[in-house]
C-alpha positions in Angstrom: 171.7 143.2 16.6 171.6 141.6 12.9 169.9 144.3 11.3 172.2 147.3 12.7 174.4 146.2 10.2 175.3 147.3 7.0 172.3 147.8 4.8 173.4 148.6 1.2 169.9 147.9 -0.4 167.6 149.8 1.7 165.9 146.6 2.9 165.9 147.8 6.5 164.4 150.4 8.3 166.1 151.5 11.4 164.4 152.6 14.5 166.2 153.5 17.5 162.9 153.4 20.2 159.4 152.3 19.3 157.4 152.4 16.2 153.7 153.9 17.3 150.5 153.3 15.1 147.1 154.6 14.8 148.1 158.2 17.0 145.1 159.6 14.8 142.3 157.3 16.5 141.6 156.1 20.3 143.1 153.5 19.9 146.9 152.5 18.9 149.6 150.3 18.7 152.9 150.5 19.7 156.1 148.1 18.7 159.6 148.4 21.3 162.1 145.8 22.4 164.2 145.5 25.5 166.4 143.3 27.4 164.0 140.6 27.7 162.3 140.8 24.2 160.5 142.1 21.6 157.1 143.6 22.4 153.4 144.7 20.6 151.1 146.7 22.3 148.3 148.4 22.7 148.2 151.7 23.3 145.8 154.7 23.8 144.1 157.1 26.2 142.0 154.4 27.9 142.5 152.1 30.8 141.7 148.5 29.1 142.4 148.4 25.2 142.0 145.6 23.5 144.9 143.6 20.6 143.2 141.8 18.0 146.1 139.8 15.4 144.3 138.8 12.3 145.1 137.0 9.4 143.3 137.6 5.8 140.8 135.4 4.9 141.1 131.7 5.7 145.1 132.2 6.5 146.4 130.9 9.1 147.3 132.5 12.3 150.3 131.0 13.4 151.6 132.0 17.0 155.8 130.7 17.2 157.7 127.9 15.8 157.1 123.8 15.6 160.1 123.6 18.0 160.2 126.8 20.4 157.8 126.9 23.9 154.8 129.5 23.7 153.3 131.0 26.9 150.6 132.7 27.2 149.5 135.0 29.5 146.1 135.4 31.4 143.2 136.7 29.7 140.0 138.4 31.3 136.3 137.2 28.8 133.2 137.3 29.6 132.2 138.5 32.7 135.1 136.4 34.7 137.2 137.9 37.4 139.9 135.6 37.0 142.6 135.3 33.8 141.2 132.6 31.6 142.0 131.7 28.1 139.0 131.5 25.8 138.5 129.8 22.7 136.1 131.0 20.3 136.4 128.5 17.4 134.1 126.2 16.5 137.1 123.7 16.2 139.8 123.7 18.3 143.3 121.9 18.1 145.6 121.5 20.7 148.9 119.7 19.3 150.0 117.6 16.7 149.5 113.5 16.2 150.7 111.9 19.5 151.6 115.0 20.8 152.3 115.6 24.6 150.1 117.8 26.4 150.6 118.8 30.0 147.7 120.6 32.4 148.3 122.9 35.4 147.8 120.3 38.5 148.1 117.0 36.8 150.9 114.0 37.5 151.1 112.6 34.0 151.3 114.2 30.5 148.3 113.5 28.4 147.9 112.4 24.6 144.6 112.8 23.6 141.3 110.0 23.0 140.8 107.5 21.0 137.1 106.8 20.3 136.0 103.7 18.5 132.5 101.5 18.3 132.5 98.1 17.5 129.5 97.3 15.9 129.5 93.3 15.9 130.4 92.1 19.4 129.5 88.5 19.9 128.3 88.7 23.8 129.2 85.8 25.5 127.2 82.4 25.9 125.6 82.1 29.4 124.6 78.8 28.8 124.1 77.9 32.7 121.6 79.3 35.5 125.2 80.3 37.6 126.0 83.7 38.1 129.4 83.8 36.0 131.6 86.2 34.5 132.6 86.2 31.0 135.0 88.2 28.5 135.3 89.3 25.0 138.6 90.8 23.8 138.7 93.4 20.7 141.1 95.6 18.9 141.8 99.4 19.6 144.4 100.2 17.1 147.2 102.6 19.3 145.5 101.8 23.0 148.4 99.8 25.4 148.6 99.2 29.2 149.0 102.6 30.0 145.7 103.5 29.6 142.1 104.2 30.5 139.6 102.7 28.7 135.9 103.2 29.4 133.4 101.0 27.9 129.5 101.8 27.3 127.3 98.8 25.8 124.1 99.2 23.7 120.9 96.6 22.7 122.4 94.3 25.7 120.3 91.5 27.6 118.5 92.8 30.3 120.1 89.8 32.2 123.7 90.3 31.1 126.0 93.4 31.8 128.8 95.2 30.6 131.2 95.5 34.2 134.3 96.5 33.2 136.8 97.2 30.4 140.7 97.1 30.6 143.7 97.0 28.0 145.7 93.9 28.0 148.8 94.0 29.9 150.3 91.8 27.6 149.1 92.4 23.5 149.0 96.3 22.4 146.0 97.3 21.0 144.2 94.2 22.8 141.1 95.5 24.9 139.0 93.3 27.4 135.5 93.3 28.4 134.0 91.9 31.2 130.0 90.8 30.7 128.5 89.7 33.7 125.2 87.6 34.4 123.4 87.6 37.7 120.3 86.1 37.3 119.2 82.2 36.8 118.5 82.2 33.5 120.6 81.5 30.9 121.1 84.1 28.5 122.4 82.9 24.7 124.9 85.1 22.9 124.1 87.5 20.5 125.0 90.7 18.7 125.9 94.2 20.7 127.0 97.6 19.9 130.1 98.8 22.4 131.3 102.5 22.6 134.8 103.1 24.2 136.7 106.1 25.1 140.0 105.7 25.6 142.5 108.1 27.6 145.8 108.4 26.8 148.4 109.1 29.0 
């Protein structure tokens, strides 16, 4: 080990088994090492003991390195009987930009939403008594052909509706909506709101 060695300033302190704090209340904790790793624990007469790690004021907390894997372990809240993780914050994080995030049971990495409302959409121009189908075509800045896009319209025509949304398969960021009218009247374009949520795998 690194810090066995020679240690002509006094910057180390040696321990040969582990270091045990807090003997003088009910609860403790204790710092050891083995074969398979460091290790901080708590300790103390009772049968469930909590380990709270805190930084000081708005620090951060910061659990390993941008480039090594971090596990973690089941953890019992609440009134749960099975190990879950709970998040407390009132903001939560989970990678960086574009980052690659995998959940237990699914088939395809994921890489987070992109939300976006256009504002200004021109809805087509039914100008017929057919039943047709029309599209408009709009901008998501990041979206490609990999990926869901859901699409919810607002202060439509009763006698036109929203269908359908899909990326291009051709031109990145290039999203398509699909307006359909089935009634016999003819329905003249005008101004809607459209919300979309895209997934990103």
């Amino acid at each position: 080990m690194l810090y066995r060695s020679t240690n002509p300033d006094g910057q180390y302190v040696h321990h040969l088994g582990a270091i045990v704090a807090g003997v003088n209340s009910s609860h403790g904790v204790e710092i050891d090492g083995g074969s398979t790793g460091g290790m901080v624990r708590a300790i103390g007469d009772d049968a469930n003991i909590s380990l709270s790690l805190l930084q000081k004021g708005a620090g951060l907390l910061i659990l390993g390195t941008s480039t090594g894997p971090v596990s973690f372990g089941g953890i019992i809240t609440g009134n749960s009987t099975e190990p879950v993780i709970g998040a407390a914050s009132t903001r939560v994080t989970i990678g960086a930009t574009n980052a690659q995030v995998n959940f237990g049971g699914s088939t395809a990495p994921f890489y987070g939403f992109v939300r976006y409302t256009d504002t200004a959409v021109a809805t087509p121009n039914f100008a017929t008594t057919n039943a047709m189908v029309m599209e408009t075509t709009h901008v998501l800045t990041g979206v490609n052909s990999s990926h869901f896009v859901f699409a919810q319209g607002r202060n439509l025509s009763t006698d036109c509706a929203l269908v359908g949304c899909y990326p291009s398969a051709s031109t990145a960021g290039d999203v398509h909506c699909r307006f359909l009218k089935a009634s016999t009247l003819t329905v003249s374009a005008s101004t809607a709101t459209i919300d979309f949520l895209v997934f990103r795998f």
